[in-house]
Predicted model as a PDB file, atoms N, CA, C, CB and O in Angstrom, pLDDT in the B-factor column:
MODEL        1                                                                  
ATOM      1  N   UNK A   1       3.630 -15.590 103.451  1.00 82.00           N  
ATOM      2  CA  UNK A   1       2.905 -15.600 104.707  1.00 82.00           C  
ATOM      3  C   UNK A   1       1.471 -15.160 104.457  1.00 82.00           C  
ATOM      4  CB  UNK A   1       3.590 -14.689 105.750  1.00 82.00           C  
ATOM      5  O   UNK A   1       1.170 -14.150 103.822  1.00 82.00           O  
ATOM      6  N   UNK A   2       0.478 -16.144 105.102  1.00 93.00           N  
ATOM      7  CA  UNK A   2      -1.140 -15.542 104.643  1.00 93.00           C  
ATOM      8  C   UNK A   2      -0.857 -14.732 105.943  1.00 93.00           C  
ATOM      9  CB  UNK A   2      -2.886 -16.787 104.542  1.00 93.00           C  
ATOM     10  O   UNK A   2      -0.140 -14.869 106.934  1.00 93.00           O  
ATOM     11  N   UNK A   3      -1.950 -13.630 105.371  1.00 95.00           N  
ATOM     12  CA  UNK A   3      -3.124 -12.582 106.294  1.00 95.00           C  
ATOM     13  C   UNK A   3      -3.891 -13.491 107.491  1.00 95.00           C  
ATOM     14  CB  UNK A   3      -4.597 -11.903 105.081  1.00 95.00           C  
ATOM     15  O   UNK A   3      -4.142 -14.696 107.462  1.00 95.00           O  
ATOM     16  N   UNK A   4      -4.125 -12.691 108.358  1.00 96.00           N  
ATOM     17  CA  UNK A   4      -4.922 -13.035 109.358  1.00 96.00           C  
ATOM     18  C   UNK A   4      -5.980 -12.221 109.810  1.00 96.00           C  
ATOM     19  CB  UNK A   4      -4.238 -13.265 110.273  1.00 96.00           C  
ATOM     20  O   UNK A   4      -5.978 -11.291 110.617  1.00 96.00           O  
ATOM     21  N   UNK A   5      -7.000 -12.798 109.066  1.00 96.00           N  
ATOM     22  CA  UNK A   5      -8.201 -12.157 109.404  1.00 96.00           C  
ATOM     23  C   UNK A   5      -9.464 -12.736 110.266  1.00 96.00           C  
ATOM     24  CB  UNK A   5      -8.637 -11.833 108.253  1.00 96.00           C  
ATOM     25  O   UNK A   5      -9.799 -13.895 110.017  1.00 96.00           O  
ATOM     26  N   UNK A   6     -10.257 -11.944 111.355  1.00 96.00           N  
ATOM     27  CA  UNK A   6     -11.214 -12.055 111.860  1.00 96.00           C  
ATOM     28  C   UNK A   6     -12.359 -11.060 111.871  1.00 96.00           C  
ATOM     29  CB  UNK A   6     -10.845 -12.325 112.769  1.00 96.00           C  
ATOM     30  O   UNK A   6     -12.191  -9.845 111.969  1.00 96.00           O  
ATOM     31  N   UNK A   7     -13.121 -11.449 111.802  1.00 95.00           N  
ATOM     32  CA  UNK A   7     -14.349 -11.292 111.118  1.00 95.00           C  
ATOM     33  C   UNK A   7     -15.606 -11.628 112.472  1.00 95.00           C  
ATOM     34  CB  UNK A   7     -14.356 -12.492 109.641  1.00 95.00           C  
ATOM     35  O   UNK A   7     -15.549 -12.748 112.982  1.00 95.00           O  
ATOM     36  N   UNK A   8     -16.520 -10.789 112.911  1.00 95.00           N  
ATOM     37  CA  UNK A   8     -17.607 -10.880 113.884  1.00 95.00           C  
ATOM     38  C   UNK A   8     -19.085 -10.845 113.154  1.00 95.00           C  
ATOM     39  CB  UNK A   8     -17.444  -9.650 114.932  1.00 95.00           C  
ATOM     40  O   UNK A   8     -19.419  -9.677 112.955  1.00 95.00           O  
ATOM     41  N   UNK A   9     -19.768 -11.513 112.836  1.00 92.00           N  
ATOM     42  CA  UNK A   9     -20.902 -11.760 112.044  1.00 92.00           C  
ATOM     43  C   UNK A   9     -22.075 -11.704 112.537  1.00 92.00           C  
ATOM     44  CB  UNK A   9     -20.868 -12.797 111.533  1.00 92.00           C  
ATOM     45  O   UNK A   9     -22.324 -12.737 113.156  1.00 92.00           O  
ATOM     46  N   UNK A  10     -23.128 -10.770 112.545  1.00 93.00           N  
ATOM     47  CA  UNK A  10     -24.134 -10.526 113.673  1.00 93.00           C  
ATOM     48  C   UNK A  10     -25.386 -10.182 112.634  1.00 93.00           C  
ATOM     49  CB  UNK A  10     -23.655  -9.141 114.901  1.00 93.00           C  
ATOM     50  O   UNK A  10     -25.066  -9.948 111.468  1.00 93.00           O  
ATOM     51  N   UNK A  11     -26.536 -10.147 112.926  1.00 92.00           N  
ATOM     52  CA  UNK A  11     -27.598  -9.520 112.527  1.00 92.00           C  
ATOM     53  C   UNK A  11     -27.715  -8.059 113.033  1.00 92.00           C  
ATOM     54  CB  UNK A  11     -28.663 -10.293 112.889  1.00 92.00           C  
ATOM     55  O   UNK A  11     -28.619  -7.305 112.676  1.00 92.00           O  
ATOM     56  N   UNK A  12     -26.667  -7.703 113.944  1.00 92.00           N  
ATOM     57  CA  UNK A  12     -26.807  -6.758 114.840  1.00 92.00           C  
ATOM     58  C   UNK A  12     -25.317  -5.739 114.529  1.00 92.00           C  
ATOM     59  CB  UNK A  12     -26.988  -7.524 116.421  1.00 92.00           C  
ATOM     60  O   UNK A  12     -24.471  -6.477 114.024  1.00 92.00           O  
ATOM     61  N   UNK A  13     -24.885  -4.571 114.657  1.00 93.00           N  
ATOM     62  CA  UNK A  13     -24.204  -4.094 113.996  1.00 93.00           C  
ATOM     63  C   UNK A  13     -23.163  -4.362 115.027  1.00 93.00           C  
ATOM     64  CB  UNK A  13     -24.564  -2.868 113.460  1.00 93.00           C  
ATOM     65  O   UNK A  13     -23.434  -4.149 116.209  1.00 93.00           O  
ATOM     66  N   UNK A  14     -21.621  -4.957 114.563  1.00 93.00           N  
ATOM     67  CA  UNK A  14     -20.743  -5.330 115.832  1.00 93.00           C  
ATOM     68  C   UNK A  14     -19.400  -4.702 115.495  1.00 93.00           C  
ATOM     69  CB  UNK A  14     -20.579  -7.047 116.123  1.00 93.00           C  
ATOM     70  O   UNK A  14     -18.954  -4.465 114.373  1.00 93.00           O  
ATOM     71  N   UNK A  15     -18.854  -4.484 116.651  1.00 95.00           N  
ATOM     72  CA  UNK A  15     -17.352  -4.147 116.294  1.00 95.00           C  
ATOM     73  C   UNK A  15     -16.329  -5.234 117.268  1.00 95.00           C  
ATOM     74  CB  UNK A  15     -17.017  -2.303 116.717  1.00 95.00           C  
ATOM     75  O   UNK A  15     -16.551  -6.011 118.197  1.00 95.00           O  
ATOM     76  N   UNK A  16     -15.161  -4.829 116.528  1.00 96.00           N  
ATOM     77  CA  UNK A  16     -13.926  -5.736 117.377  1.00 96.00           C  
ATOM     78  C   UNK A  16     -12.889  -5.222 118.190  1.00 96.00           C  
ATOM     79  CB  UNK A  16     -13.101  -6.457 116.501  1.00 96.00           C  
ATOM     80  O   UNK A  16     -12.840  -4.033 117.873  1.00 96.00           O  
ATOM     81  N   UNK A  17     -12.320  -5.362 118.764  1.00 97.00           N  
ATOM     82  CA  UNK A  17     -11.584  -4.710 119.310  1.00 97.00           C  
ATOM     83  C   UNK A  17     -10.071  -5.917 119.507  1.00 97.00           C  
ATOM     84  CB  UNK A  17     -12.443  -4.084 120.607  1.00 97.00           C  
ATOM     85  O   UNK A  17     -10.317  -7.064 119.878  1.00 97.00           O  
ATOM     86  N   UNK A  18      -9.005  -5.612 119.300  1.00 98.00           N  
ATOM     87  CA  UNK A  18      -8.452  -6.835 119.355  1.00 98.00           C  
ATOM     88  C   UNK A  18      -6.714  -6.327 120.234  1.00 98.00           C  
ATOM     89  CB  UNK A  18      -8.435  -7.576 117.510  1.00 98.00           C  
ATOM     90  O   UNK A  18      -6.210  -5.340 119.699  1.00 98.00           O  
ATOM     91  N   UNK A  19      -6.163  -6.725 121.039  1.00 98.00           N  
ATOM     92  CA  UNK A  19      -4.993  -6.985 121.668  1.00 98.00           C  
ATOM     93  C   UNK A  19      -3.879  -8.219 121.010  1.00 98.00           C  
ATOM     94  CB  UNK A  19      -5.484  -7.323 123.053  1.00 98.00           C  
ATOM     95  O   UNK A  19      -3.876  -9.424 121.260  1.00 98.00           O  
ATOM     96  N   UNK A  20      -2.906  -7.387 120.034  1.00 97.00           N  
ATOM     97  CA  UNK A  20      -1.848  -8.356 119.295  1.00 97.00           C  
ATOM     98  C   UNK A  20      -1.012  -9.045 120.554  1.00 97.00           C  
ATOM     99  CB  UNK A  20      -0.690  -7.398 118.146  1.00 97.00           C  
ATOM    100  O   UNK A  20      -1.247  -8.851 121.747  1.00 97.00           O  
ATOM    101  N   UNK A  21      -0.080  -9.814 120.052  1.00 97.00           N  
ATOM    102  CA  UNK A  21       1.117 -10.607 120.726  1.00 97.00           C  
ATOM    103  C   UNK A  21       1.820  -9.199 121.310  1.00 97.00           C  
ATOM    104  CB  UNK A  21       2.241 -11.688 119.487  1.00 97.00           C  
ATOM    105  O   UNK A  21       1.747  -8.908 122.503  1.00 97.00           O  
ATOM    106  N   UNK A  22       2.409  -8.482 120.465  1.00 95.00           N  
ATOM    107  CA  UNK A  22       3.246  -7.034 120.656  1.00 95.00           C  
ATOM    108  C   UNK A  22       2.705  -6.388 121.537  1.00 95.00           C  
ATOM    109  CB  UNK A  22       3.343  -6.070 119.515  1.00 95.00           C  
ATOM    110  O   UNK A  22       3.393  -5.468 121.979  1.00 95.00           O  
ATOM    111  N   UNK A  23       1.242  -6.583 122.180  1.00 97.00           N  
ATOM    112  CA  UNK A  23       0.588  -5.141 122.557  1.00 97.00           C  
ATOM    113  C   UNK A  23      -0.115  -4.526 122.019  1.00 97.00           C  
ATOM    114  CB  UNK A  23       1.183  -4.295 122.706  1.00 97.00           C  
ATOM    115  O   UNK A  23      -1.216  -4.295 122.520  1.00 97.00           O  
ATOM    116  N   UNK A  24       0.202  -4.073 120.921  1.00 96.00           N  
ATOM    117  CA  UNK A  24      -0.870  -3.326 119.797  1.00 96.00           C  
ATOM    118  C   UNK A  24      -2.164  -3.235 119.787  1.00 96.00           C  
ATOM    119  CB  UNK A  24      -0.834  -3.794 118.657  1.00 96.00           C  
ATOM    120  O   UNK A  24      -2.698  -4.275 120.173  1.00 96.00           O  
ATOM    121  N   UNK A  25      -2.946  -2.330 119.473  1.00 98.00           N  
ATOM    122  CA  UNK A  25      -4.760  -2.956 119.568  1.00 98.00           C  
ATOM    123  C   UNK A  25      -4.946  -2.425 118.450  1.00 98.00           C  
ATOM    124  CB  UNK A  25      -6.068  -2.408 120.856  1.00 98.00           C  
ATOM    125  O   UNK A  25      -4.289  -1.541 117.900  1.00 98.00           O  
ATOM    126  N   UNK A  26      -6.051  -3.085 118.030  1.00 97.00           N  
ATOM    127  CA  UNK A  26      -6.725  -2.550 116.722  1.00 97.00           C  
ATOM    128  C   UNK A  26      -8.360  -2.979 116.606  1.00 97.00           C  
ATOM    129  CB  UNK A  26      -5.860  -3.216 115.363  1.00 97.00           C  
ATOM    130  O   UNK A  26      -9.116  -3.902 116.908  1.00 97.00           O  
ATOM    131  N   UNK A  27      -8.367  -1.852 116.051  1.00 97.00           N  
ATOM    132  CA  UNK A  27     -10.584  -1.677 116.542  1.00 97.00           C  
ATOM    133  C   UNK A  27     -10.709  -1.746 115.091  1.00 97.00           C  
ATOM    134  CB  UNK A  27     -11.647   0.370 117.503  1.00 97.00           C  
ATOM    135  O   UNK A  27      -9.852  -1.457 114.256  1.00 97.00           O  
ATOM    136  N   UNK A  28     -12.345  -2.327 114.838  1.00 96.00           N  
ATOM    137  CA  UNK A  28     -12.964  -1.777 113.835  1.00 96.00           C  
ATOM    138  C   UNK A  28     -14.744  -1.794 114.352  1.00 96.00           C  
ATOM    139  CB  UNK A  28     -12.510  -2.683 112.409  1.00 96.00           C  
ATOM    140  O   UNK A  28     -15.110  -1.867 115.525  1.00 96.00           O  
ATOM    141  N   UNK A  29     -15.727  -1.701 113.053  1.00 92.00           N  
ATOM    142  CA  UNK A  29     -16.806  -1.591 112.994  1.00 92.00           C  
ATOM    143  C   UNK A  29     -17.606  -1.836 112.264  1.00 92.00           C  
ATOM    144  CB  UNK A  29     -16.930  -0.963 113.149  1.00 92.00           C  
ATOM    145  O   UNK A  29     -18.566  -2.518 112.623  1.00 92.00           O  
ATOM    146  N   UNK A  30     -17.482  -1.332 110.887  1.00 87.00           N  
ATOM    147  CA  UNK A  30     -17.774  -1.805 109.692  1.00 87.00           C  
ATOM    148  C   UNK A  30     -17.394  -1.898 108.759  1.00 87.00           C  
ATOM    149  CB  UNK A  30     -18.338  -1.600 109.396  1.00 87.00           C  
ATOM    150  O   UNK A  30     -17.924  -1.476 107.731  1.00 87.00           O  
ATOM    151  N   UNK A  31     -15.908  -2.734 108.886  1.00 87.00           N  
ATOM    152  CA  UNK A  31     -15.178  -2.512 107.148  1.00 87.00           C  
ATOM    153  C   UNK A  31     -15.427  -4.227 106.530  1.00 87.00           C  
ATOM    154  CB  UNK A  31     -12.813  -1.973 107.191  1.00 87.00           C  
ATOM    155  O   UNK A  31     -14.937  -4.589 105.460  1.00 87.00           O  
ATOM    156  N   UNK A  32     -16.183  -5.058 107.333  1.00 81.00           N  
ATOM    157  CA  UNK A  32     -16.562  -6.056 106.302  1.00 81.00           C  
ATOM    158  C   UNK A  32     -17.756  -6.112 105.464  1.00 81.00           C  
ATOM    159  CB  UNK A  32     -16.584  -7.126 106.851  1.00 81.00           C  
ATOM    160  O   UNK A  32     -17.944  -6.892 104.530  1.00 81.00           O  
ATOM    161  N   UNK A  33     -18.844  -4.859 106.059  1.00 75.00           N  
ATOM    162  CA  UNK A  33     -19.764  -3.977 105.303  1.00 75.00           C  
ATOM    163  C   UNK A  33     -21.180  -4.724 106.420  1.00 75.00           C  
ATOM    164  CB  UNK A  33     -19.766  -4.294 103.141  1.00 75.00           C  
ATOM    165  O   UNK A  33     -21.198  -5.578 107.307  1.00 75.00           O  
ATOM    166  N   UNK A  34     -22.069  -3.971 105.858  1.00 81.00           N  
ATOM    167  CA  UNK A  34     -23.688  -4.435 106.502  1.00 81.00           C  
ATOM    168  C   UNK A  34     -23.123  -4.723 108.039  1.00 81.00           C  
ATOM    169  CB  UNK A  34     -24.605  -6.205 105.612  1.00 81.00           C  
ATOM    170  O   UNK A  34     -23.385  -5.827 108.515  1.00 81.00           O  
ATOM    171  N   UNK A  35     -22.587  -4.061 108.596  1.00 86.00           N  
ATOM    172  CA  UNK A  35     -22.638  -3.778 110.089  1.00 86.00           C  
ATOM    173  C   UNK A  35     -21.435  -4.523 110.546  1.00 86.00           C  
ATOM    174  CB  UNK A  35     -24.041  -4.274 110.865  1.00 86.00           C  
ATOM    175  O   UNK A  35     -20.800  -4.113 111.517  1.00 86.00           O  
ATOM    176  N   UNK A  36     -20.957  -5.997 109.659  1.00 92.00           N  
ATOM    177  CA  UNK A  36     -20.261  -6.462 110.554  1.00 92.00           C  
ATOM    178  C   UNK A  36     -18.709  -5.985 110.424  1.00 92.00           C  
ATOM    179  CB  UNK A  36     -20.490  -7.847 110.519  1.00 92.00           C  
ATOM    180  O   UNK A  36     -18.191  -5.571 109.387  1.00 92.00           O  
ATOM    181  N   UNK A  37     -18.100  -6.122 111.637  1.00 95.00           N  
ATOM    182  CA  UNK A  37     -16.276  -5.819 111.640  1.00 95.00           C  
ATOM    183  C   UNK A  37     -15.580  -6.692 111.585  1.00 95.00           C  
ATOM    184  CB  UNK A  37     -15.607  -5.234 112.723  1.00 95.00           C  
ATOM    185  O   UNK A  37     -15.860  -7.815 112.003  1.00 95.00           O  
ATOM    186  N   UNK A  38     -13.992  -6.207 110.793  1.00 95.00           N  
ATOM    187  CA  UNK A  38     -12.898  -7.122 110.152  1.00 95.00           C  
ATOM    188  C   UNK A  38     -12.380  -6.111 110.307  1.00 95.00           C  
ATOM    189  CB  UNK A  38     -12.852  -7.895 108.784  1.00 95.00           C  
ATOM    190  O   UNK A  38     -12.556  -4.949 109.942  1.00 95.00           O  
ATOM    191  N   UNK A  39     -11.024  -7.181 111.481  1.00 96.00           N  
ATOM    192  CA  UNK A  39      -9.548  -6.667 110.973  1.00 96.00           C  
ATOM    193  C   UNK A  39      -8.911  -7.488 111.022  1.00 96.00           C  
ATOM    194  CB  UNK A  39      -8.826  -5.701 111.556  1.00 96.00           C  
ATOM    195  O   UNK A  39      -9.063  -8.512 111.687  1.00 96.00           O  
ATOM    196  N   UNK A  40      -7.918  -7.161 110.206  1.00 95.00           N  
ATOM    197  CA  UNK A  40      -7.092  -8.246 108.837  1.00 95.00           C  
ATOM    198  C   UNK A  40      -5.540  -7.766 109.336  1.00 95.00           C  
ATOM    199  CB  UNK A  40      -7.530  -7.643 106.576  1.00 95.00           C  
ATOM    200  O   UNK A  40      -5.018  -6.750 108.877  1.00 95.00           O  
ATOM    201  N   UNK A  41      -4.960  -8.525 110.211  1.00 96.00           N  
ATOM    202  CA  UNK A  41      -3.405  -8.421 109.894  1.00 96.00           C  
ATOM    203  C   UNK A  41      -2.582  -9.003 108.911  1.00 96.00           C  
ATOM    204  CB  UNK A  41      -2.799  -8.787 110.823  1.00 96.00           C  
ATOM    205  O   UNK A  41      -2.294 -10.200 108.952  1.00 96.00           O  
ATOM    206  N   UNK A  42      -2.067  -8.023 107.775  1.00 94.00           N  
ATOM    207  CA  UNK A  42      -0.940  -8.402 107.193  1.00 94.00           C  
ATOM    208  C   UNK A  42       0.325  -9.521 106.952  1.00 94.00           C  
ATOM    209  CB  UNK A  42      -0.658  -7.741 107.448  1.00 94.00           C  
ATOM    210  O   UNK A  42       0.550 -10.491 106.230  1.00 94.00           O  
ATOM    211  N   UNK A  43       0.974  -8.782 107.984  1.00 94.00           N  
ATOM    212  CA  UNK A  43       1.433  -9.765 108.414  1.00 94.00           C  
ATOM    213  C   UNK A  43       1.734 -10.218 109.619  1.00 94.00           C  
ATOM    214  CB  UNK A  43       2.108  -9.830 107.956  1.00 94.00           C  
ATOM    215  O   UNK A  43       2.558  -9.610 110.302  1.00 94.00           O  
ATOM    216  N   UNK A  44       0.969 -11.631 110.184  1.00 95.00           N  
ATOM    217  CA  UNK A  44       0.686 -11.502 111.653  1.00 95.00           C  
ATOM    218  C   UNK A  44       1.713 -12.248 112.816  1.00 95.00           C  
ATOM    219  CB  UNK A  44      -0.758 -12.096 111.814  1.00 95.00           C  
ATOM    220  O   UNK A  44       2.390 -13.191 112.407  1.00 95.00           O  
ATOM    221  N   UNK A  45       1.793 -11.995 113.714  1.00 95.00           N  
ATOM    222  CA  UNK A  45       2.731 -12.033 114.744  1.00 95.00           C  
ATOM    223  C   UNK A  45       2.679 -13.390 115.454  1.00 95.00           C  
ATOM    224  CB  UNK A  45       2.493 -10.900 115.689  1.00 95.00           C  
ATOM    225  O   UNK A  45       1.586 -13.518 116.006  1.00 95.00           O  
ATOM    226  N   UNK A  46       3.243 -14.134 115.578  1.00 95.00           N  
ATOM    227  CA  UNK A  46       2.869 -15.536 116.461  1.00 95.00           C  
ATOM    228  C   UNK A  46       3.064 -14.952 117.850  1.00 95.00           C  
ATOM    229  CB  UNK A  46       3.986 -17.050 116.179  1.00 95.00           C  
ATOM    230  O   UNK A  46       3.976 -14.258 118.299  1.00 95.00           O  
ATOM    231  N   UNK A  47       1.664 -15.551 118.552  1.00 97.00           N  
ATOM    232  CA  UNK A  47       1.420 -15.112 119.921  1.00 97.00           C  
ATOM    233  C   UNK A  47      -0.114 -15.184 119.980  1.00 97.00           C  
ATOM    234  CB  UNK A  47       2.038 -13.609 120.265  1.00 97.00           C  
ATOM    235  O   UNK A  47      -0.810 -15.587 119.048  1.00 97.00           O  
ATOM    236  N   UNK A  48      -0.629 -14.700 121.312  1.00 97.00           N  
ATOM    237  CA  UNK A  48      -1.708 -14.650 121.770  1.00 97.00           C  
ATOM    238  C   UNK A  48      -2.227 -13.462 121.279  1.00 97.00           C  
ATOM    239  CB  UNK A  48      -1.709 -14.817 123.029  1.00 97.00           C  
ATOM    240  O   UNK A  48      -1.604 -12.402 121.208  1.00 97.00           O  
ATOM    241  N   UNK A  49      -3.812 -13.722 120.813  1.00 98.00           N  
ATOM    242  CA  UNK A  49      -4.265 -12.952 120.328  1.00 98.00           C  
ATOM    243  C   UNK A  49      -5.547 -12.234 121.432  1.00 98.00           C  
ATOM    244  CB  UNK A  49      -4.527 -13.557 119.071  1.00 98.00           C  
ATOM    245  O   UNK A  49      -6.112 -13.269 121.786  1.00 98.00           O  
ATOM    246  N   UNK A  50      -5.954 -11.602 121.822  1.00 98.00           N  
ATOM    247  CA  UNK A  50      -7.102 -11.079 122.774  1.00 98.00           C  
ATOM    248  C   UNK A  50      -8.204 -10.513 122.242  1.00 98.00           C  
ATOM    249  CB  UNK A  50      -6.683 -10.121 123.645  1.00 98.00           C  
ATOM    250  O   UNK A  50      -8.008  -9.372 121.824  1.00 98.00           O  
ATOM    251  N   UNK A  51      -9.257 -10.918 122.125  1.00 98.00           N  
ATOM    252  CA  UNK A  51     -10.477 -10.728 121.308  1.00 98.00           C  
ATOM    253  C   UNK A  51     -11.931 -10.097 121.644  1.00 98.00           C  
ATOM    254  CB  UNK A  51     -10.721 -11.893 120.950  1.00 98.00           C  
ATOM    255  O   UNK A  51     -12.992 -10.701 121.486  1.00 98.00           O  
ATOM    256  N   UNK A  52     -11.837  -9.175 121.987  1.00 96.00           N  
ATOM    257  CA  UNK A  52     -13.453  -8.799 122.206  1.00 96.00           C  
ATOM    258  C   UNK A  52     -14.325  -8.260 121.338  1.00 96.00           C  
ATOM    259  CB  UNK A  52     -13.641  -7.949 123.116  1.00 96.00           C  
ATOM    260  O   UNK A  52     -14.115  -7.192 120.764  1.00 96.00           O  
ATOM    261  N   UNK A  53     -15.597  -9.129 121.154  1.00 96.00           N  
ATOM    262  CA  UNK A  53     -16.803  -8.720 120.217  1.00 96.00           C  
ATOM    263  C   UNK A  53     -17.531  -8.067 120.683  1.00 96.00           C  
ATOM    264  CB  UNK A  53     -17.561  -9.566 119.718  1.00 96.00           C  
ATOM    265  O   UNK A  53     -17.932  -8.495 121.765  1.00 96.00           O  
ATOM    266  N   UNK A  54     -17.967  -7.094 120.350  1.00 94.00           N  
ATOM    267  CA  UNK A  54     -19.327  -5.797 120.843  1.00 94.00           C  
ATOM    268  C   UNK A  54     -20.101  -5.393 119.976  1.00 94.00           C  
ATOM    269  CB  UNK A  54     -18.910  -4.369 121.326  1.00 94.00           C  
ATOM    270  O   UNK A  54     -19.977  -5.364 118.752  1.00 94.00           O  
ATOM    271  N   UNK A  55     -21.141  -4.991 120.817  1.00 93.00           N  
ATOM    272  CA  UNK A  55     -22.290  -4.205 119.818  1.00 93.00           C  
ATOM    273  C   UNK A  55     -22.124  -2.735 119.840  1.00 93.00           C  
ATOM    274  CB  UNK A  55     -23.898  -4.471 120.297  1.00 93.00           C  
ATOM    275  O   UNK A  55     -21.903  -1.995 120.798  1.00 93.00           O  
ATOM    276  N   UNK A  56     -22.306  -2.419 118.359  1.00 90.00           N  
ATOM    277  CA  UNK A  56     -22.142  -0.946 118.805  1.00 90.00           C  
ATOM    278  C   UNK A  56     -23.301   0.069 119.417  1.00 90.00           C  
ATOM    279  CB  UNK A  56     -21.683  -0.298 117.637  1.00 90.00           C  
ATOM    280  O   UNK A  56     -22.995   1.143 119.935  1.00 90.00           O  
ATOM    281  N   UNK A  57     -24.763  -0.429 119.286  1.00 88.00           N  
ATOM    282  CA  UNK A  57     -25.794   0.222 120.131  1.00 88.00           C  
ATOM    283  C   UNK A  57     -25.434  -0.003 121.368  1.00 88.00           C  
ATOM    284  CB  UNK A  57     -27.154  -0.206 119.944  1.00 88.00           C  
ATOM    285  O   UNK A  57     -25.779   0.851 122.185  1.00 88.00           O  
ATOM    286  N   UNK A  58     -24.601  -1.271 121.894  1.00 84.00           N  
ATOM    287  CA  UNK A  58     -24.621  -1.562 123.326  1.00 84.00           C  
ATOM    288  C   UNK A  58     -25.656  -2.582 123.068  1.00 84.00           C  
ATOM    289  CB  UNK A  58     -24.968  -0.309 124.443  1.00 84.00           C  
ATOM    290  O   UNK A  58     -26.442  -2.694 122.127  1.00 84.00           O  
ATOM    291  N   UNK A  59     -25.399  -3.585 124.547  1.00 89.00           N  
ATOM    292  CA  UNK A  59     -26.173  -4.508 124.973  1.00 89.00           C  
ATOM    293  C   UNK A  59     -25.738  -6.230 124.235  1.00 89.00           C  
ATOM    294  CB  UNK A  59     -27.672  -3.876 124.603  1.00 89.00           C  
ATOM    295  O   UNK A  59     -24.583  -6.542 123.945  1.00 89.00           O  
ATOM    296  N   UNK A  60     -26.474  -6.789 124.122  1.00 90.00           N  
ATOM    297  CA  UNK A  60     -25.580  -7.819 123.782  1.00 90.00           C  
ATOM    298  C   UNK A  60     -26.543  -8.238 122.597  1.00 90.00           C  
ATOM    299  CB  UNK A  60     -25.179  -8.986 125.025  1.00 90.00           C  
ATOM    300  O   UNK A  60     -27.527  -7.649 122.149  1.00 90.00           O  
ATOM    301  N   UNK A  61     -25.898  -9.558 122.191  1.00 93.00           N  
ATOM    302  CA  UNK A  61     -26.581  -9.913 120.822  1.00 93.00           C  
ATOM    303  C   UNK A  61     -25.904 -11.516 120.111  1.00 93.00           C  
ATOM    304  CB  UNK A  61     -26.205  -8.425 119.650  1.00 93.00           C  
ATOM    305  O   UNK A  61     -24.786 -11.500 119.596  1.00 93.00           O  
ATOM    306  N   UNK A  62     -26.421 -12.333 120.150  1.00 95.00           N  
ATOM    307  CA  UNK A  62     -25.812 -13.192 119.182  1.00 95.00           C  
ATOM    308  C   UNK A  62     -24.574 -13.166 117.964  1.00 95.00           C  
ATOM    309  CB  UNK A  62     -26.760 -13.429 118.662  1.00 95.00           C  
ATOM    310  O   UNK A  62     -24.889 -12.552 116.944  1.00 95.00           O  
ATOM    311  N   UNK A  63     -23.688 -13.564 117.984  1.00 94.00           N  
ATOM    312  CA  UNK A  63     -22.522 -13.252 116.970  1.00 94.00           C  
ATOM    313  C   UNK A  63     -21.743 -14.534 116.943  1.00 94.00           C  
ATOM    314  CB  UNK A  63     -21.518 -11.940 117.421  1.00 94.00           C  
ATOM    315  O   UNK A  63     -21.735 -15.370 117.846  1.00 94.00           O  
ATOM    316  N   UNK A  64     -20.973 -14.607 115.604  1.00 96.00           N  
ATOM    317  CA  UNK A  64     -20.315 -15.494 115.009  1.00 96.00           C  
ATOM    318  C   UNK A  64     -19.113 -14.576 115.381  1.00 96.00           C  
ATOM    319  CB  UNK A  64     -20.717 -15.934 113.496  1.00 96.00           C  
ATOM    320  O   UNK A  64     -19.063 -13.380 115.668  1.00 96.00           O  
ATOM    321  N   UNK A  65     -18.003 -15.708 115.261  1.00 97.00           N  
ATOM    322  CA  UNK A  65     -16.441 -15.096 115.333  1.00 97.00           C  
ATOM    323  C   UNK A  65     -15.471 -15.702 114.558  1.00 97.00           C  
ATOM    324  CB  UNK A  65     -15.827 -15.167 116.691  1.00 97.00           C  
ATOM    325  O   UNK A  65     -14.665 -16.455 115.105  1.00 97.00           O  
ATOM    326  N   UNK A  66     -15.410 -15.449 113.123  1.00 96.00           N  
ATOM    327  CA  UNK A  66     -14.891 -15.881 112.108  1.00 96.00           C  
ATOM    328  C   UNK A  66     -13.092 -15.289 112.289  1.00 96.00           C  
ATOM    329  CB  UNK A  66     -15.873 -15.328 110.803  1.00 96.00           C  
ATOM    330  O   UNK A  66     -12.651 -14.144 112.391  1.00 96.00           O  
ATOM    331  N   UNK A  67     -12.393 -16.624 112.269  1.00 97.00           N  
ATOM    332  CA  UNK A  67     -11.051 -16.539 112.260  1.00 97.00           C  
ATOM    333  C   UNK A  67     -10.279 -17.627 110.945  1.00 97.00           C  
ATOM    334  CB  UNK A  67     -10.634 -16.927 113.855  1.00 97.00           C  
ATOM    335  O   UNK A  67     -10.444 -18.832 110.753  1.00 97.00           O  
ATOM    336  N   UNK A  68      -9.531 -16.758 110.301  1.00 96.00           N  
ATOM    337  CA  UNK A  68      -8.883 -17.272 108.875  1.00 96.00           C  
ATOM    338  C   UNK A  68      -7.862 -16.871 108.663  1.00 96.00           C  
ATOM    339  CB  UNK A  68      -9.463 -17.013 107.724  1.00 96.00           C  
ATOM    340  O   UNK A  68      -7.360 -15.999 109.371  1.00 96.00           O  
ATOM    341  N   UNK A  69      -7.150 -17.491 107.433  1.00 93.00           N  
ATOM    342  CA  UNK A  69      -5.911 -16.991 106.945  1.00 93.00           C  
ATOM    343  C   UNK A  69      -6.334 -17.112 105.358  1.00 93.00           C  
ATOM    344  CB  UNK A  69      -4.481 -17.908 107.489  1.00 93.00           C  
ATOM    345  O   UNK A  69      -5.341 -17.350 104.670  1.00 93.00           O  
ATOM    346  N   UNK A  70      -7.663 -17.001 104.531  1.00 81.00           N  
ATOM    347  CA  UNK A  70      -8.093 -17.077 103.269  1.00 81.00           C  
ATOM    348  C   UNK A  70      -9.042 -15.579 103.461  1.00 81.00           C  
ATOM    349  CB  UNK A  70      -8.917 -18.676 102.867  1.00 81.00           C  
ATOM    350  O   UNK A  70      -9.858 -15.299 104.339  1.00 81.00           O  
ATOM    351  N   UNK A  71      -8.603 -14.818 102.343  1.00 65.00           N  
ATOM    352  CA  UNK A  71      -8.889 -13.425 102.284  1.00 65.00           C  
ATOM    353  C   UNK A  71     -10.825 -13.946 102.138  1.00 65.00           C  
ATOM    354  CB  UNK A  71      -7.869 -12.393 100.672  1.00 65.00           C  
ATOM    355  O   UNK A  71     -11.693 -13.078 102.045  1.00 65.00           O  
TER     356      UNK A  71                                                      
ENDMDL                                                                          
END                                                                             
């Protein structure tokens, strides 16, 4: 089973915040490095996924929303 990772890509420093199939949430900020956030489920759950991208100064900002199953 691949990983499921998403990835928020900004010039601007962003975090994720994400709502699994189960319920579960899981945040990040900067673990894909230079500001932007990734989180990477293991092994991931078939279902709806719930996705919000943010800035962490606040306010808004241009961003990419990278979704994969290739590390």
């Amino acid at each position: 089973r691949l990983p499921l990772v998403c990835r928020a890509l900004s010039s601007v420093d962003t975090t994720l915040v994400i709502k699994g199939p189960a319920g579960s949430w899981s945040c990040d900020d900067d673990s894909y490095g230079d500001g932007d956030a990734e989180v990477r489920f293991s092994r991931p759950q078939s279902g709806v996924y719930d996705i919000w991208v943010g800035v962490f100064s606040g306010g808004t900002a241009p961003a990419t929303l990278l979704i994969t199953e290739t590390p």
